[in-house]
NULO-683823 format. One record per residue (C-alpha): x, y, z; residue number from 1. Coordinates in steps of 0.001 Angstrom, whole numbers, padded with zeros to 6 digits. Last residue first. Layout:
// NULO-683823
(site (X, Y, Z), NUM),
...
***
This chain:
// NULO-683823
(site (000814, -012361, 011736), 443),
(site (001396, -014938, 008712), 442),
(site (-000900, -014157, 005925), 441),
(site (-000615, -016567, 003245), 440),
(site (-001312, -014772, -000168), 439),
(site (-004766, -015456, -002337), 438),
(site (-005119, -012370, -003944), 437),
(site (-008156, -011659, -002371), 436),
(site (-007250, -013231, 001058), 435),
(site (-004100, -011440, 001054), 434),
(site (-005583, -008290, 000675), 433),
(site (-008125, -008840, 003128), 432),
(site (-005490, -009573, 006121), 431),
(site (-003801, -006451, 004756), 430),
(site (-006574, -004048, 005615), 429),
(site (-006823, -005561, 008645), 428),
(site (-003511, -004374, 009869), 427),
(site (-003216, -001194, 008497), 426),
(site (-002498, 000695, 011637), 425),
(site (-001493, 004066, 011016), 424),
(site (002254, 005017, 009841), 423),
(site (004057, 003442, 007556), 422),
(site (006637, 000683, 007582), 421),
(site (008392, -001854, 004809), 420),
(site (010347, -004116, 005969), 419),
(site (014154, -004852, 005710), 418),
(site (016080, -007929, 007331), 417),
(site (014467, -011263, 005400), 416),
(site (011329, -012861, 006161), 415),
(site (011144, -013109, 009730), 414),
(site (008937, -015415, 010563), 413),
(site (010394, -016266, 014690), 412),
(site (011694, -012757, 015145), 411),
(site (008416, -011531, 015053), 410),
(site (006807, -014623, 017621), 409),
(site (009364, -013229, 019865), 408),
(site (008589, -009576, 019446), 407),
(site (004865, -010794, 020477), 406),
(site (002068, -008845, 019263), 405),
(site (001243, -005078, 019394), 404),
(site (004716, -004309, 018736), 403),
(site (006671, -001358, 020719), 402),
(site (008822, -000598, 017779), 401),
(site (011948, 001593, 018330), 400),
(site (012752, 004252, 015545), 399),
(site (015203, 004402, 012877), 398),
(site (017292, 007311, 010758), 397),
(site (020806, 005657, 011374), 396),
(site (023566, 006820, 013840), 395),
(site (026597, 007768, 012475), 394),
(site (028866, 004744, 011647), 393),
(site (032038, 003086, 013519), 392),
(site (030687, 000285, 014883), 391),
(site (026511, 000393, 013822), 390),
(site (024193, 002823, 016245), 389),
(site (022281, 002954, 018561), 388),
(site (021447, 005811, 020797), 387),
(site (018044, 004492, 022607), 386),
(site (015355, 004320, 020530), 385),
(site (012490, 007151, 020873), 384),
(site (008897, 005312, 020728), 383),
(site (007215, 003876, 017566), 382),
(site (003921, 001915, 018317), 381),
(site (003070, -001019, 017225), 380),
(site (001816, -003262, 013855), 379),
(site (002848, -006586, 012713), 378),
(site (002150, -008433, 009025), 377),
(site (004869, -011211, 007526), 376),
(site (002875, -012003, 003931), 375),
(site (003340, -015075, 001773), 374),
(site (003673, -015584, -001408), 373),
(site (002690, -018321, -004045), 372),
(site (003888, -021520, -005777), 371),
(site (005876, -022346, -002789), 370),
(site (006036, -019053, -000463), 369),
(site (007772, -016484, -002161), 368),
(site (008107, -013148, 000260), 367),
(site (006190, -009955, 001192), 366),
(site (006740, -007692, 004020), 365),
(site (005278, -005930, 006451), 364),
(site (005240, -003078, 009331), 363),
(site (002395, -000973, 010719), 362),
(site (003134, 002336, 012304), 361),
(site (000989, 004237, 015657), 360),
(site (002821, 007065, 016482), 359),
(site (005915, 008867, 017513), 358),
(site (008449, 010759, 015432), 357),
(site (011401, 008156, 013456), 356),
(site (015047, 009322, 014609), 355),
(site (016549, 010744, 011807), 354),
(site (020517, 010245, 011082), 353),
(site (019805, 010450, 007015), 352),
(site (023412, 010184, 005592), 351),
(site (025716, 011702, 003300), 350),
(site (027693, 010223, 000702), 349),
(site (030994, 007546, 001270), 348),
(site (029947, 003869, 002249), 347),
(site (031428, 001371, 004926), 346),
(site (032932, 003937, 007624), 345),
(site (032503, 007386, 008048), 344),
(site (028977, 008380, 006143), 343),
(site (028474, 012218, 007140), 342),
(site (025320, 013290, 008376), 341),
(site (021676, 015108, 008170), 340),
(site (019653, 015016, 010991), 339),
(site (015742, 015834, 009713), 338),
(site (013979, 018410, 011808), 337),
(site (012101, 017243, 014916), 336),
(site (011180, 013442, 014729), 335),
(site (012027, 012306, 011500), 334),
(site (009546, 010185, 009340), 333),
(site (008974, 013292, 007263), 332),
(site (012219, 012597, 005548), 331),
(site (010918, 009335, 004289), 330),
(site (013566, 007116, 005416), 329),
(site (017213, 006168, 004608), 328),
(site (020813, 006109, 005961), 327),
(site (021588, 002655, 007302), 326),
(site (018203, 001131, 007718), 325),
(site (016749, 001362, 010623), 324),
(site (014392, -000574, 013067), 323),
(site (015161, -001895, 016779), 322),
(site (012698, -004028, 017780), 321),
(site (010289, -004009, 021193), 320),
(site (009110, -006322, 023663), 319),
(site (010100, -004560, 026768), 318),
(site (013215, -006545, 026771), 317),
(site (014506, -005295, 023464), 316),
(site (014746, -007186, 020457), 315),
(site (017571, -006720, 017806), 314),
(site (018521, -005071, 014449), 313),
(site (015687, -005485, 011908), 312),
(site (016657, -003350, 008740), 311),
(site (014301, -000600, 008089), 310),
(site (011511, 000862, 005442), 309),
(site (009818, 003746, 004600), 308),
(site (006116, 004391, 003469), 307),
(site (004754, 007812, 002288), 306),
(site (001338, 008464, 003267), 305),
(site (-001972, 007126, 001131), 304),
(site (-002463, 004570, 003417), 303),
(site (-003222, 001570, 001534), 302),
(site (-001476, 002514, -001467), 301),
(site (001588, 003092, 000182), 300),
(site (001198, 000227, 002508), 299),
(site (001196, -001591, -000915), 298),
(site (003892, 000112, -002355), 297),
(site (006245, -000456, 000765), 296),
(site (005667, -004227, 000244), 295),
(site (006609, -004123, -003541), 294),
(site (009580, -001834, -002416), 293),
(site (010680, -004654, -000175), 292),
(site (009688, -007714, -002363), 291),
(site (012587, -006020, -005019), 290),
(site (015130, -005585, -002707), 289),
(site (017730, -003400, -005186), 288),
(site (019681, -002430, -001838), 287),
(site (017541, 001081, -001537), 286),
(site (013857, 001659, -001163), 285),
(site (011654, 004271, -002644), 284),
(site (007626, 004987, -002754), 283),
(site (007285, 008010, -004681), 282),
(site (006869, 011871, -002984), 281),
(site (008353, 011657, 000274), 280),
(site (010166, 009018, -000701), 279),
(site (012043, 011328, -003047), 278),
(site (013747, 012956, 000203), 277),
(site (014934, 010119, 001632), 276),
(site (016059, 008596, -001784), 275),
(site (018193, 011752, -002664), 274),
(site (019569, 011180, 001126), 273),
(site (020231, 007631, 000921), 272),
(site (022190, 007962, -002605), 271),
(site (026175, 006130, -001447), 270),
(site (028211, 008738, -003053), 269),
(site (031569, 007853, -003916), 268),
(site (031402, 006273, -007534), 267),
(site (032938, 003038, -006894), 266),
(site (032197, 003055, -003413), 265),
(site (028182, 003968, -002242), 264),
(site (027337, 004049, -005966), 263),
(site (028777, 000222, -007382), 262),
(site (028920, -001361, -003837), 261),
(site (026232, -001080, -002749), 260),
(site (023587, 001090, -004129), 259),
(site (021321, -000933, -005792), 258),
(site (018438, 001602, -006179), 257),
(site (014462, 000619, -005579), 256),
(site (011903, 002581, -007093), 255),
(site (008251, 003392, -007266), 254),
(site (005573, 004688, -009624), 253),
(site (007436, 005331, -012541), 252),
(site (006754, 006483, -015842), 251),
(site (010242, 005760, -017091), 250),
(site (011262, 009628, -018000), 249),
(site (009233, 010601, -015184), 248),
(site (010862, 008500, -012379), 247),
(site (014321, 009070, -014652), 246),
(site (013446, 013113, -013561), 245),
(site (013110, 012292, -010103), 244),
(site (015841, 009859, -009784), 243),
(site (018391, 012934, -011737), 242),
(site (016937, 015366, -009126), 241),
(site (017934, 013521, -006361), 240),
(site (021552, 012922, -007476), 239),
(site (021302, 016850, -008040), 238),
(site (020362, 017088, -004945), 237),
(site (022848, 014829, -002957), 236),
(site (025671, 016453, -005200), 235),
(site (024484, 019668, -003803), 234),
(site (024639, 018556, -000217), 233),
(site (028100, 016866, -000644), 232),
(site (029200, 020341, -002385), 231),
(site (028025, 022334, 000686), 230),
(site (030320, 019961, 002485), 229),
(site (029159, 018113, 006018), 228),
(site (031279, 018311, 009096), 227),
(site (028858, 020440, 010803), 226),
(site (026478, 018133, 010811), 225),
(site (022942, 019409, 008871), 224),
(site (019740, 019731, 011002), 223),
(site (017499, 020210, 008136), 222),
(site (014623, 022563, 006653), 221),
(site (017014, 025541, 005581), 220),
(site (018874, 022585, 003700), 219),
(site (015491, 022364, 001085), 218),
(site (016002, 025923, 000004), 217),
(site (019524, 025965, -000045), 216),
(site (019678, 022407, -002352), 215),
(site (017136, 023574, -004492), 214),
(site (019015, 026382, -005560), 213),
(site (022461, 024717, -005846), 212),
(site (020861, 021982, -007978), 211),
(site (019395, 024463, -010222), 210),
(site (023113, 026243, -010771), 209),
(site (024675, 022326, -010725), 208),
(site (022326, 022170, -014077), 207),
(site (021715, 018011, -013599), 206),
(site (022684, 016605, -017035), 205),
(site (025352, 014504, -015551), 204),
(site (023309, 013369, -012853), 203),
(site (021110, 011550, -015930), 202),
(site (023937, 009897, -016872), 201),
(site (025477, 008369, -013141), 200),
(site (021008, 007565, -012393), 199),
(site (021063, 005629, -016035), 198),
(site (024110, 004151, -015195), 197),
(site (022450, 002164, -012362), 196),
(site (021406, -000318, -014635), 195),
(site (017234, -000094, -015421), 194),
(site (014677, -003121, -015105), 193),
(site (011342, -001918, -014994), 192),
(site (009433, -004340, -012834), 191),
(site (005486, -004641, -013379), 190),
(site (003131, -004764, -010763), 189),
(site (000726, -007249, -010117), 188),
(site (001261, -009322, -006893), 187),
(site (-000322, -012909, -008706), 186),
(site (000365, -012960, -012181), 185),
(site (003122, -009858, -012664), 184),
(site (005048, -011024, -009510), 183),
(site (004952, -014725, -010895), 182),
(site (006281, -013288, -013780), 181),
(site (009041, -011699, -012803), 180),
(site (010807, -014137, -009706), 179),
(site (012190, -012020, -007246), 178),
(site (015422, -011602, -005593), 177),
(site (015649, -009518, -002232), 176),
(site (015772, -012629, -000550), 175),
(site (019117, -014046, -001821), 174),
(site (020987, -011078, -000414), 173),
(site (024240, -011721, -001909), 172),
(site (025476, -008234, -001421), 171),
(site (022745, -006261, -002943), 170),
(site (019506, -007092, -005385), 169),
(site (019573, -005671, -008799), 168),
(site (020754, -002692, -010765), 167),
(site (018165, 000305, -010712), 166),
(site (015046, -001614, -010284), 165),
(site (012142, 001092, -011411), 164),
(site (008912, -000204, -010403), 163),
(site (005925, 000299, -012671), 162),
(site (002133, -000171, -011493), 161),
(site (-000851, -000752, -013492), 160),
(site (-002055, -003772, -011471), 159),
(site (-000780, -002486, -008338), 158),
(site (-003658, 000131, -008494), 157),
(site (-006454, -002061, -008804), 156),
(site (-005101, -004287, -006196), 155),
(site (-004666, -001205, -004030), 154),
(site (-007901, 000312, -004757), 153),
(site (-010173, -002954, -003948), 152),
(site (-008183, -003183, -000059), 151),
(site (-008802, 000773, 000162), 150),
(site (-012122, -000087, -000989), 149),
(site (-012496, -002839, 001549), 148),
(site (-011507, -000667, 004602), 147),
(site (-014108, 001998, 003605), 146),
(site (-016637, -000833, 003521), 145),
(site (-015695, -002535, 006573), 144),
(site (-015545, 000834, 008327), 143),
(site (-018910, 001958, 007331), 142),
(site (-020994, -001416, 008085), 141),
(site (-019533, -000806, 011447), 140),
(site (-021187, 002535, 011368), 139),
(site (-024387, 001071, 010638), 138),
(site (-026368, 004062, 008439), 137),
(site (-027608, 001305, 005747), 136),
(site (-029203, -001865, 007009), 135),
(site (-027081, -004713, 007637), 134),
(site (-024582, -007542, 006197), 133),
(site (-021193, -007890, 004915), 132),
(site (-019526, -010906, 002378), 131),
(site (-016037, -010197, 000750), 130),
(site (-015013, -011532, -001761), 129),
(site (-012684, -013655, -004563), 128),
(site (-014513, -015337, -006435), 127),
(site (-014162, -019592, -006886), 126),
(site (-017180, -020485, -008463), 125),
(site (-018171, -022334, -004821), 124),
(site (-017632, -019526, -003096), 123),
(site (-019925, -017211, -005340), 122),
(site (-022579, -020164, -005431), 121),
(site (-021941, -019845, -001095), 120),
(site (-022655, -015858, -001207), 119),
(site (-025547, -015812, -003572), 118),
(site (-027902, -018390, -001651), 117),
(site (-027481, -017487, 001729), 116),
(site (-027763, -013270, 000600), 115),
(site (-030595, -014669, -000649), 114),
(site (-031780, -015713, 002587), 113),
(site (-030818, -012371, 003852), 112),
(site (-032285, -010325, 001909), 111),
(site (-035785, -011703, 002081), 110),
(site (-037520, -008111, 002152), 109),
(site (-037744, -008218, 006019), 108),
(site (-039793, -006445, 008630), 107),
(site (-040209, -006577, 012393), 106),
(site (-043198, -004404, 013865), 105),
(site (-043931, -001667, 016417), 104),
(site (-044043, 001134, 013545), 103),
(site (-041338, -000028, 011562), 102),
(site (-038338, -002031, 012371), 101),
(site (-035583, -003389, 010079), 100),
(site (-034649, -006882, 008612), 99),
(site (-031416, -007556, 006505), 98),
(site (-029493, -006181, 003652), 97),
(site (-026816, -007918, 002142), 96),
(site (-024222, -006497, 001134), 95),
(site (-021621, -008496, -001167), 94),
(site (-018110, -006856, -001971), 93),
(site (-016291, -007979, -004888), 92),
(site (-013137, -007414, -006075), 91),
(site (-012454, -007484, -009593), 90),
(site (-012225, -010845, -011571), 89),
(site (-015690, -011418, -011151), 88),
(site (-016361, -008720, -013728), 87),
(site (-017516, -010966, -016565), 86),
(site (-020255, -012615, -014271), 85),
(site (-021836, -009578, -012813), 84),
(site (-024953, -009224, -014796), 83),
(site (-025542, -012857, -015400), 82),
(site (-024791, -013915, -011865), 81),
(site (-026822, -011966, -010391), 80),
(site (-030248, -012650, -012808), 79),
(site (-029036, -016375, -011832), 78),
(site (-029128, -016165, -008406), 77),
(site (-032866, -014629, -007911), 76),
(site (-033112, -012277, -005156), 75),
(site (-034830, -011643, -002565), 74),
(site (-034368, -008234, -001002), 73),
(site (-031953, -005384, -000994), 72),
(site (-028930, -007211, -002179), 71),
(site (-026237, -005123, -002904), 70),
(site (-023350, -005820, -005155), 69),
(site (-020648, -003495, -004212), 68),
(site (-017807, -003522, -007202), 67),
(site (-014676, -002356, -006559), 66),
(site (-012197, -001058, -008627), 65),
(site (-013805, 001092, -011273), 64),
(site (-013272, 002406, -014564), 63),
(site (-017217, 002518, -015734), 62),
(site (-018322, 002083, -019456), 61),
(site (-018982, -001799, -018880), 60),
(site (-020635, -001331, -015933), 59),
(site (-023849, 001205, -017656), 58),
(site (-023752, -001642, -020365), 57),
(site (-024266, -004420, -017475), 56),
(site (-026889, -002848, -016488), 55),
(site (-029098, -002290, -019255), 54),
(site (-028580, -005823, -020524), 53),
(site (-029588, -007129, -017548), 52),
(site (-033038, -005131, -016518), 51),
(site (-034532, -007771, -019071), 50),
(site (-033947, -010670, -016139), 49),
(site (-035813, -009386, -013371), 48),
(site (-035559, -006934, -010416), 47),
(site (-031938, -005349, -011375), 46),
(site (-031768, -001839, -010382), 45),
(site (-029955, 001271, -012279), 44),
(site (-026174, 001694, -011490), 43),
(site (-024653, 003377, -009086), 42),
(site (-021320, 005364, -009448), 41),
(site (-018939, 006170, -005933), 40),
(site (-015704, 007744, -005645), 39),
(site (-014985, 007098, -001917), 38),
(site (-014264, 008526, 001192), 37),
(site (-017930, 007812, 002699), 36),
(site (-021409, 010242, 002252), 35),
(site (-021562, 008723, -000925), 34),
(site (-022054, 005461, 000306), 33),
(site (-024421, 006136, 003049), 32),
(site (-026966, 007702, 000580), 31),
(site (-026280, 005221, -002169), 30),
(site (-027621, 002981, 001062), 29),
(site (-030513, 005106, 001625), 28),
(site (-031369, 005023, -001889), 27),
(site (-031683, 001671, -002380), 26),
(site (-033693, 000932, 000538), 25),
(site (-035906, 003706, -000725), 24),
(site (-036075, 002394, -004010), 23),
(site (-037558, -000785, -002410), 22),
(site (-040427, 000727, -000245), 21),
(site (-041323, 002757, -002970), 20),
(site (-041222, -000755, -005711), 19),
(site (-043426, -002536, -003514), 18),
(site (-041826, -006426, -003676), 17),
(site (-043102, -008863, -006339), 16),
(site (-040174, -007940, -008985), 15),
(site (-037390, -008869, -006888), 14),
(site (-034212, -006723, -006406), 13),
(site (-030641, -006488, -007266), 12),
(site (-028289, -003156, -006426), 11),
(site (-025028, -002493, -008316), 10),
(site (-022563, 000116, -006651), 9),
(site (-019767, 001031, -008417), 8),
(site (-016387, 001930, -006439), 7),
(site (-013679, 004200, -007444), 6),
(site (-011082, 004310, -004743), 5),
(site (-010149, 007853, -003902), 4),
(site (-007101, 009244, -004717), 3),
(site (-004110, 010648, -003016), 2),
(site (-001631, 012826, -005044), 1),
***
């Protein structure tokens, strides 16, 4: 379930302006705030010092994750920094009014020059904002504040996330490892570290009658090979079912399986398709790639949508990439109805085949950059691939890219083979999020 980002808007003043003339400054902009896709509080005005403690109380009881501190005239720096000093480590957003017209004339409150003031002390103490300016009803004041609180709702949220790491990272791929507590400082989420015998137990207690009952009613939906089992399908669903109910079990909110070798050999059933369909639903990844999923949240969380992920496979000559990953994506990803196939060489299970639908899709990925992390951020447009696929497998669910930048300059940073994708273009929503969290963009 989407929700809206929670934002709490705190407006400062000076005591020697007209107080109508203020409020209705200050209304018009809760007016244009409301009217946006957010969850919005206000609290009462700050004009001089004893407004403080009033203020600051009405924060306190207030679950929010952005704060807009808006500056409707002068205003003195130290009645701003008292009220909003303990909450500096949430994002901030400043908004600074600035000068209007009124019957023939030019008018200012003095916004802007403390807007001058405010937003280099707030540099120079080290916060982590954002600085906008204009008069309420701007749309580009709009978009940079419904962009921001997406930004604001996605740190919030990563915060309190859980992964679920079934196993750990795949065939010696050294950058799907992770380092814990530098994810917990910096990124935010937490990593629940399960074995994949969990997912083997919990299939166990799967009712194969409920199994069989889901698995009709979702197979109506799908383009199924004709070489593929019933009892392949209802293994996929009750493999499915067992992730969903272990997502509960562990209060999850995403998940990334280690599949090779120990599922997709040892026990015969490599679990693409139960992640392709729980993707729809929780972020999910496969391989144990820990920076993957923690990528996919994020676009997640940005978009709302569900967010897939591919291997990298080559460049084309009109400046596209091949994506895929070798048997997952988000179901609804699939242009048409979802291809369901046979694994034939490497793994045994089934198979998403899925060509990705059209649109507009944004791709990233996180990774460790010296003390920190770094960011790899393109966007593009998917277009139908040409058949592709790996010696002696199906076809994979992917999609060509047409990026927006150059495939060249792509290849150049890449950060490892998978990355995360969802559709829309998030790209400047991610530029902010690494600047609050202090990550090195690299676009």
């Amino acid at each position: 379930m989407k929700t809206l980002p929670k934002v709490i808007m705190v407006p400062f003043s000076y005591p020697d302006y007209p107080e109508d003339l203020v409020g209705r400054w200050v209304n018009k902009s809760y007016d244009m705030l409301k009217d946006l896709n957010i969850e919005l509080t206000a609290t009462h005005l700050v004009k001089e010092r004893k407004d403080i403690p009033r203020v600051l109380e009405q924060i306190k009881k207030e679950d929010f994750d952005l704060i807009i501190a808006l500056l409707v005239s002068w205003v003195e720096a130290p009645n701003f920094i008292a009220t909003l000093r303990d909450f500096m480590d949430h994002p901030l957003l400043l908004w600074s009014h600035t000068t209007w017209e009124e019957k023939g004339e030019r008018l200012t409150l003095g916004a802007v020059p403390a807007a001058g003031v405010i937003r280099e002390t707030l540099e120079e103490m080290g916060v982590k904002f954002e600085f906008i300016w204009g008069m309420p009803g701007l749309d580009e004041l709009k978009k940079k504040i419904t962009s921001f609180s997406l930004v604001a709702s996605t740190i919030n949220k990563l915060k309190k996330a859980r992964i679920g790491l079934f196993g750990y990272l795949s065939m010696g791929m050294y950058t799907g490892g992770f380092d814990h507590i530098k994810v917990r400082k910096i990124l935010g989420p937490e990593i629940v570290h399960l074995g994949q015998y969990y997912i083997m137990k919990e299939f166990e207690r799967i009712s194969l009658k409920d199994a069989e009952k889901i698995a009709k009613e979702l197979m109506r939906g799908w383009d199924i090979a004709k070489d593929v089992e019933e009892e392949l399908a209802i293994k996929a669903i009750r493999v499915y079912l067992a992730l969903k109910n272990l997502v509960k079990n562990h209060s999850l909110d995403a998940l990334t399986v280690k599949c090779q070798y120990e599922l997709s050999r040892e026990w015969g059933f490599a679990p693409c398709i139960p992640l392709s369909i729980l993707a729809d639903d929780i972020t999910s990844s496969c391989e144990g790639d820990t920076p993957l999923v923690i990528s996919q949240l994020i676009l997640h969380y940005l978009s709302g949508s569900p967010a897939g992920y591919g291997d990298v496979h080559d460049i084309l000559p009109d400046n596209s990439i091949l994506l895929g990953a070798c048997g997952f994506a988000p179901l609804s990803f699939a242009r048409g109805k979802p291809k369901i196939k046979k694994h034939t060489a490497l793994y045994e299970g089934l198979l998403n085949s899925s060509p990705y639908r059209e649109g507009e899709v944004t791709l990233c990925r996180i990774a460790q950059d010296k003390s920190g992390y770094k960011m790899h951020i393109a966007t593009g447009q998917v277009e139908p691939p040409p058949y592709f696929h790996e010696v002696g497998c199906p076809p994979y669910a992917m999609g060509k890219i047409k990026l927006s930048g150059s495939a060249q300059d792509f290849f150049q940073n890449l950060m490892s083979q998978h990355y995360g994708i969802v559709y829309g273009n998030f790209k400047n929503e991610l530029l902010t999020f690494c600047k609050m969290l202090g990550i090195r963009p690299v676009v």
